[in-house]
N, C-alpha and C positions, 0 to 999 in steps of 0.2 A: 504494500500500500504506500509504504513513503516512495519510493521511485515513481510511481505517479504520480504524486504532487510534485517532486520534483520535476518531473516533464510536461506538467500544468504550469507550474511558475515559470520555467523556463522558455517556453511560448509565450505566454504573457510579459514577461520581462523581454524576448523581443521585439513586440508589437510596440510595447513602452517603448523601447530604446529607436524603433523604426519611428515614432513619432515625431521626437526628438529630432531626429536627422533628415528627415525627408517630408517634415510637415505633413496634414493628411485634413478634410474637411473636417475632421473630429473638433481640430484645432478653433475652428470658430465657431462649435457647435456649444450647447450644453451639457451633452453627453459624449460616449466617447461607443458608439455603437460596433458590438463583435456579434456575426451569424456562428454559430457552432453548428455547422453540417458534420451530419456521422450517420451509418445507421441505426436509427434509435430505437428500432425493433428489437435488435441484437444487443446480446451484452457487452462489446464496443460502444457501442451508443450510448446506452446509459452512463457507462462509466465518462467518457467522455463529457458528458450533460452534467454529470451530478459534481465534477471536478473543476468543471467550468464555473457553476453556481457558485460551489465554495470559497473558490478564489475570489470571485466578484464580489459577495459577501464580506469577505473579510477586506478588500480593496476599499468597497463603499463607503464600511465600519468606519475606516481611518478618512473616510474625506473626500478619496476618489485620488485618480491620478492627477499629478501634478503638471500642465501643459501652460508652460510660460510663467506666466503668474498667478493663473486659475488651479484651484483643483476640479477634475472633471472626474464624475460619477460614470461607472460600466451601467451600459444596458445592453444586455444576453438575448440574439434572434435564436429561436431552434429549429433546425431544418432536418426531414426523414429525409437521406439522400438514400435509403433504398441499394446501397451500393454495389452488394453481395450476390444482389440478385440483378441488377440493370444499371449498366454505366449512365443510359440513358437519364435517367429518376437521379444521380447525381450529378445531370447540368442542369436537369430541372430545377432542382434544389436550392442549386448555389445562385441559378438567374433569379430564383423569386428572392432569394435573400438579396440581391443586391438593386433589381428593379425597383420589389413594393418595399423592403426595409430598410433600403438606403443606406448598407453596412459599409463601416468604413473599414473593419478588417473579416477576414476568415479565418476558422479553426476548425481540423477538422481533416477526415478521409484518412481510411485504413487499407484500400486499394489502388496501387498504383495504375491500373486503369482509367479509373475513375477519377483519380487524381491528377493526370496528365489531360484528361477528356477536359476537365473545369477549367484548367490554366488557360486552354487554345478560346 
């Protein structure tokens, strides 16, 4: 269980540090918007979902991330990307997280099929 939170913080402490460095519309937002696609039918997904929560959780607790001179609050999209079974249902996934939820980062994908499909 600890090596997952550590590979939960470690994603999250780069998306932080990707803020930093390369700006991101988060920047002039209120929030600081992540979709977490995974298949959340399967027990990757959950795990995934429920690791993502906790962090956010305890992120929130303290304030929120620090962007500039704002601290900015996480708000968590959840998307079924279905992966295991259809690479297809994982570019579904990740277009409605970024169409209707206007995600400024992703987390997320345990097939590199499906993984490679979302980047293009």
């Amino acid at each position: 269980m600890k090596m997952k939170n550590y590979c939960m913080w470690g994603c999250i402490g780069v998306m932080i540090l990707s803020v930093f460095l390369f700006g991101s519309s988060a920047v002039g937002a209120e929030e600081i918007r992540i979709g977490i696609v995974s298949p959340m039918k399967f027990l990757t997904g959950d795990i995934h979902w429920k690791s993502a929560t906790m962090a956010t959780e305890e992120i929130n607790a303290q304030g929120g991330i620090l962007v500039g001179k704002n601290k900015r609050k996480i708000k968590l999209f959840k998307a079924d990307s279905n992966e295991l079974l259809s690479v297809v249902d994982a570019v579904n996934a990740v277009e409605r997280l970024i169409s209707f939820n206007n995600v400024d980062f992703l987390m997320g994908s345990v097939r590199s099929e499906a993984a490679i499909a979302c980047l293009l």
